[in-house]
KOLTI-550838 format. One line per 5 residues: number of its first residue (from 1); for each residue x, z, y of C-alpha. Coordinates in steps of 0.5 Angstrom, whole numbers, padded with zeros to 4 digits. Layout:
N
NUM> X/Z/Y ~ ...
***
This chain:
367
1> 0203/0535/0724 ~ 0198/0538/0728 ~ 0192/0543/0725 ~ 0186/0541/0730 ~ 0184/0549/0732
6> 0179/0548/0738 ~ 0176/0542/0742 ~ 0173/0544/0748 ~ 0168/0539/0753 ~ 0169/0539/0760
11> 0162/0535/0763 ~ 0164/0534/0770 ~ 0161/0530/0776 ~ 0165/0526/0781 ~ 0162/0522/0788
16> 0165/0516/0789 ~ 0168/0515/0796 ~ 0163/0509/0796 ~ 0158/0506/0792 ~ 0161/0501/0787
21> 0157/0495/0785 ~ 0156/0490/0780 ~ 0151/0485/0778 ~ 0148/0490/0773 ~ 0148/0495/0777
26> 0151/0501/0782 ~ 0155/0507/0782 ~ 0154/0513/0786 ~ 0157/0518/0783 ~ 0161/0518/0776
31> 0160/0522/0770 ~ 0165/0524/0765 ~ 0167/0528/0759 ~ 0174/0530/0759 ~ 0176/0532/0752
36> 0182/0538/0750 ~ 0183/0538/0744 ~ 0188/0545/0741 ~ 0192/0545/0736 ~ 0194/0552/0733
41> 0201/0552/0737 ~ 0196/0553/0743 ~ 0198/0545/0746 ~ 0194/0541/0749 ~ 0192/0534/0748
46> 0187/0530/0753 ~ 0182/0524/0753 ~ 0176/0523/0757 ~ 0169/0520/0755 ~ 0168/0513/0759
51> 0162/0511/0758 ~ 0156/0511/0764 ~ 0150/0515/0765 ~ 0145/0509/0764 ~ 0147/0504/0758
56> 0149/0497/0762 ~ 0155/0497/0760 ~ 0155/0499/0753 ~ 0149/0502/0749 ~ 0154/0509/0749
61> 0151/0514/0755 ~ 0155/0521/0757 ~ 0150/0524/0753 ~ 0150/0520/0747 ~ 0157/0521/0747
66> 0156/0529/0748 ~ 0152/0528/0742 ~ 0157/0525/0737 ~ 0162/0529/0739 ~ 0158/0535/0739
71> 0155/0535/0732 ~ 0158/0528/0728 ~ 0166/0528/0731 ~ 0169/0534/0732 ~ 0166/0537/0726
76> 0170/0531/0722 ~ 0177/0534/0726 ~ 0176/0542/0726 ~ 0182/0546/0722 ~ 0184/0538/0719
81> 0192/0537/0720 ~ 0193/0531/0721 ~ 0199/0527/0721 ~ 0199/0522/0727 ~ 0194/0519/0731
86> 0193/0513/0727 ~ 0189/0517/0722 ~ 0183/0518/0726 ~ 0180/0511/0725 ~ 0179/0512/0717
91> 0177/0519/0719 ~ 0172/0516/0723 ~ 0170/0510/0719 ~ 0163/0513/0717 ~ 0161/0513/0724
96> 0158/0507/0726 ~ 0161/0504/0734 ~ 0160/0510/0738 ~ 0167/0507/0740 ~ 0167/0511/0747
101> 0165/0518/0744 ~ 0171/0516/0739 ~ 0176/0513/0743 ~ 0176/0520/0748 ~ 0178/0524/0742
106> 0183/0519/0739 ~ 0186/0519/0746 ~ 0187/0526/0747 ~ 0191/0527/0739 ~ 0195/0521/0741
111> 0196/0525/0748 ~ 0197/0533/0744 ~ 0201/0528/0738 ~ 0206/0526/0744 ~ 0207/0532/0748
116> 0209/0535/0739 ~ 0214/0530/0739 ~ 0217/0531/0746 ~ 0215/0523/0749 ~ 0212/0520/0752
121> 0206/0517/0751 ~ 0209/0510/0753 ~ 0215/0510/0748 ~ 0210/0514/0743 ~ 0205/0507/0743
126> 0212/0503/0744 ~ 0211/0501/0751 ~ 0218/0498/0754 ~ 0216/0498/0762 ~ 0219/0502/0766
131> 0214/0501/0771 ~ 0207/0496/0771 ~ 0204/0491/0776 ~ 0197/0493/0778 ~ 0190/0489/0780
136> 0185/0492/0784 ~ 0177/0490/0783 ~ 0172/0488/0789 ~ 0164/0491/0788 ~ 0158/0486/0791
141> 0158/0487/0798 ~ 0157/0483/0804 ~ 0162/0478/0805 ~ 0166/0481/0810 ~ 0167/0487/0808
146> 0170/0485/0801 ~ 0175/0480/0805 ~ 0177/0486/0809 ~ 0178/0491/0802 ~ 0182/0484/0801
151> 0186/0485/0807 ~ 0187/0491/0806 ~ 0189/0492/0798 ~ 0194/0486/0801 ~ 0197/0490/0805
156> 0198/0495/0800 ~ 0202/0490/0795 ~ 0197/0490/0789 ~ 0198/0485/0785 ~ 0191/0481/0783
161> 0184/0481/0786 ~ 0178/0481/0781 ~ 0171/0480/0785 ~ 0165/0482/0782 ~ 0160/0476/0781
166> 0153/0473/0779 ~ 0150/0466/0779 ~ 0146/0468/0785 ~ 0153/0469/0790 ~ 0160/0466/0786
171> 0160/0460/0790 ~ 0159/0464/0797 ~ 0163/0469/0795 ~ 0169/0466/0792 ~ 0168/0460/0797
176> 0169/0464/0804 ~ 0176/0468/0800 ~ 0179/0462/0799 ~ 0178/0460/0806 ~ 0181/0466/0809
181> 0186/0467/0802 ~ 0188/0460/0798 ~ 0194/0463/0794 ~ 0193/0470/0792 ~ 0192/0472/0785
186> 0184/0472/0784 ~ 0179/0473/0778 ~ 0171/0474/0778 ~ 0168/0479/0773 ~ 0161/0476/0772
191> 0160/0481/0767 ~ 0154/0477/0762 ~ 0150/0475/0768 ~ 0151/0468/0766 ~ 0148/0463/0760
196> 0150/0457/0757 ~ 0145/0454/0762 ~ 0149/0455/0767 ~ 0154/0452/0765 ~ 0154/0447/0771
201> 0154/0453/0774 ~ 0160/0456/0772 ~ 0164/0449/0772 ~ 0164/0449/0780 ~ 0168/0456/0779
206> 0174/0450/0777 ~ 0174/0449/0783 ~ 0177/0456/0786 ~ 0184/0456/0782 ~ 0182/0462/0779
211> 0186/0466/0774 ~ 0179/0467/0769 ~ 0172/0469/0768 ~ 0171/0475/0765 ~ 0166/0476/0760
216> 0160/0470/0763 ~ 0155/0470/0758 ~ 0153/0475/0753 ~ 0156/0481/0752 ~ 0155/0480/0744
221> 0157/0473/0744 ~ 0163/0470/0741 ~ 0161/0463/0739 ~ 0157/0460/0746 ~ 0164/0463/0750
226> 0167/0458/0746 ~ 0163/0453/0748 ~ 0164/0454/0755 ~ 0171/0454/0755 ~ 0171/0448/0752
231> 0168/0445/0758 ~ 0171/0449/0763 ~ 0179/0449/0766 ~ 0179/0456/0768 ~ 0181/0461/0762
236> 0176/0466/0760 ~ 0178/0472/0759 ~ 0173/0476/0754 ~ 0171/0484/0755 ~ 0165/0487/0752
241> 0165/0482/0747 ~ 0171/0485/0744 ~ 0170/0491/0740 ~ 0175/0491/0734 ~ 0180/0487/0732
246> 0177/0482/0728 ~ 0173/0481/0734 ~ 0179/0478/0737 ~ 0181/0474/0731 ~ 0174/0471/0731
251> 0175/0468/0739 ~ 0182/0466/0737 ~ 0180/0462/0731 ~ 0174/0459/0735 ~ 0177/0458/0743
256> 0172/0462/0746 ~ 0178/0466/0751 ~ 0185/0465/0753 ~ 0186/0471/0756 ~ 0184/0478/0753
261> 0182/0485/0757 ~ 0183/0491/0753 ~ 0180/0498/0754 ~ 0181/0503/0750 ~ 0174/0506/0750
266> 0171/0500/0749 ~ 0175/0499/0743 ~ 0174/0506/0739 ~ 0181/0508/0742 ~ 0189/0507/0743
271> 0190/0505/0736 ~ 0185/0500/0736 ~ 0188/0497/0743 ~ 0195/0497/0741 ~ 0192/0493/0734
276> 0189/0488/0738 ~ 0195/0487/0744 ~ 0199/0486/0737 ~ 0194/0481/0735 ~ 0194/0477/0742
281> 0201/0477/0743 ~ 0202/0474/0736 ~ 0198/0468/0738 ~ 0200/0467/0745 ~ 0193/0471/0749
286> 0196/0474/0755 ~ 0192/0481/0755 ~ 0190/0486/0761 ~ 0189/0493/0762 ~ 0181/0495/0765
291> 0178/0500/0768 ~ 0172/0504/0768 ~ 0172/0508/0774 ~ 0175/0513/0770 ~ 0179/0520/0773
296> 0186/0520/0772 ~ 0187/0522/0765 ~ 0184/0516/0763 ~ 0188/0512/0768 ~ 0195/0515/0766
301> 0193/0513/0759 ~ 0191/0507/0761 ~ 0199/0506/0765 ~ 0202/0508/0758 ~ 0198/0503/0754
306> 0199/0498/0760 ~ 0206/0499/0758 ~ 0206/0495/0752 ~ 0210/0488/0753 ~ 0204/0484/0753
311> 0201/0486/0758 ~ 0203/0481/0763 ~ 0196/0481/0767 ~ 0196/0486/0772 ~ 0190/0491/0770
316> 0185/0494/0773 ~ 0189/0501/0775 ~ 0190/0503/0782 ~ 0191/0509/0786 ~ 0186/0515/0785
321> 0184/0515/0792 ~ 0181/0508/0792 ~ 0176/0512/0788 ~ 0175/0519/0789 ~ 0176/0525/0795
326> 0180/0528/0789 ~ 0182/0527/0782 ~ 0183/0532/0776 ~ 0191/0531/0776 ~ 0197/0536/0779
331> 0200/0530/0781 ~ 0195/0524/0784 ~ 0197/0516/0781 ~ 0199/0513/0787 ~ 0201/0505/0787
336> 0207/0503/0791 ~ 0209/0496/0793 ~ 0203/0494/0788 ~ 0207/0497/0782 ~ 0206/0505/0778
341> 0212/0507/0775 ~ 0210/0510/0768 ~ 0211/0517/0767 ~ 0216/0519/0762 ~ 0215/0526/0762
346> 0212/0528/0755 ~ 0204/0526/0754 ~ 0200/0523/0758 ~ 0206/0524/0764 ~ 0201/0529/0769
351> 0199/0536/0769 ~ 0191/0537/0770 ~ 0189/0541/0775 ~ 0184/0546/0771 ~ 0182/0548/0778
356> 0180/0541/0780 ~ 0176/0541/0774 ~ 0173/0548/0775 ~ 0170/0546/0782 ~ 0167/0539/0779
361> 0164/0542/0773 ~ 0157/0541/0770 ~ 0157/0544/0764 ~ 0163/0547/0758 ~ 0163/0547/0751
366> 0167/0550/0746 ~ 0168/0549/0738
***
């Protein structure tokens, strides 16, 4: 049993060791929430907030999810004893979406509910891995420069390679890696820039051997996904457009997918995720991991959660320093030979680094 006593919000702000791009928009520095929730043993259980501070990716921002947490969310938890953490849902269920808000506050009781029970957060969620394959994204840039991130990441052992695409650039892009890289393990994020127009478009993508395309038409579109595939030889692969566990039951009944990626944030958290991972494996829906640019503490959740036994694609979980000079953990994610081991320390598996935080910090709030 855990009796919530104290949440406290860590707004903190991070530059990115390079910009990131995608098609709707570019990254310089990233923003984040890192919520700790207290019980009133005095443990800890940490999430984050991964939303953005502008609205592409989502209608959630950092600061609406301060806003929801601050005066809708937290006020739900405070002083409430609860039993496990897939309680939290029905707590929640008067909050329409606000999913990141929500799911930053559910990672971190499913963190502080692992720590109570001595486990890990793997085996807490069921995972069965011992260690996990890891992918790695590509933002736009010059064509050079992303064949040579390509190199590179080979050189490093990751797994699969995802590039950052728009209508304007695929066939480039995609045409002159296959040149130099005709076998490795590529996708293309097209991150809704497409419409069913394109489909003529989207079929020239047949022609590069790719595992999927992730999310080419509308973020809120299941139905013409379903008519694309239906033209389409390579596999689709939804990412915004699913957002709850029905959802993935309606694309599976239509066709719109043969692949899934899940993010707990974008879902309203690691009970929801682990639904849809049930749901899709049920059917046969391979599943992915995605990232979001996220500190270490939403990355070893996301290693736990990438743990489960369907997870057979390789997620978007690599090494802290492909992104940050340095990260909010004791004990920096590191991939090796491609893999990360899953921790099986109890919680999440690594230790914050409160100094870290400290020096990184805009502003803190306490309830």
């Amino acid at each position: 049993m855990m009796k919530i006593k104290n949440v406290i919000l860590h707004h903190i702000s991070l530059k990115l060791k390079e910009p990131f791009r995608a098609s709707n928009g570019i990254v310089y520095d990233r923003e984040s929430i890192l919520v700790e929730v207290i019980d009133h043993d005095g443990m800890s259980g940490w999430g984050e907030v991964v939303a953005f501070t502008s609205p592409w990716y989502t209608e959630e921002t950092i600061q609406t999810c301060f806003h929801m947490l601050k005066d809708f969310i937290i006020p739900l938890l405070l002083n409430k004893t609860v039993s496990h953490p897939n309680e939290l849902p029905s707590i929640f269920q008067l909050i329409k979406r606000n999913n990141m808000a929500k799911a930053s506050i559910e990672g971190a009781v499913w963190d502080l509910y692992a720590k109570k029970n001595r486990m890990s957060l793997s085996k807490t969620l069921g995972g069965t891995r011992a260690e996990i394959d890891c992918g790695v994204v590509i933002g736009i840039g010059p064509l050079q420069q992303m064949i040579d991130q390509i190199h590179k990441y080979n050189e490093d052992g990751y797994k699969r390679f995802k590039v950052k695409i728009s209508p304007s650039n695929a066939v480039k892009i995609l045409e002159g890696i296959r040149t130099i890289f005709p076998h490795i393990p590529l996708m293309a994020d097209a991150n809704s820039s497409y419409s069913l127009k394109d489909i003529k478009l989207l079929k020239e993508l047949d022609n590069y051997n790719l595992l999927m395309i992730e999310q080419p038409l509308a973020s809120d579109d299941i139905i013409h996904h379903a008519k694309a595939q239906d033209i389409l030889k390579t596999p689709i692969c939804l990412d915004e457009s699913i957002v709850t566990s029905e959802d993935v039951r309606h694309a599976i009944e239509l066709g719109s997918c043969k692949v899934i990626n899940i993010k707990a944030g974008r879902v309203g958290g690691l009970t929801e995720a682990k639904k849809i991972h049930d749901i899709c494996m049920e059917h046969q829906i391979p599943v992915w991991c995605g990232g979001m640019i996220e500190t270490g503490i939403s990355r070893a959740h996301n290693i736990a959660l990438a743990s489960l036994g369907n997870f057979t694609i390789p997620g978007d979980i690599s090494s802290s320093s492909k992104y940050w000079y340095e990260d909010v953990l004791m004990q920096q994610i590191k991939v090796e030979h491609g893999k990360i081991k899953v921790p099986d320390g109890i919680g999440m598996g690594y230790e914050v680094n409160r100094e870290i935080i400290k020096k990184l910090l805009v502003s803190i709030s306490s309830f």
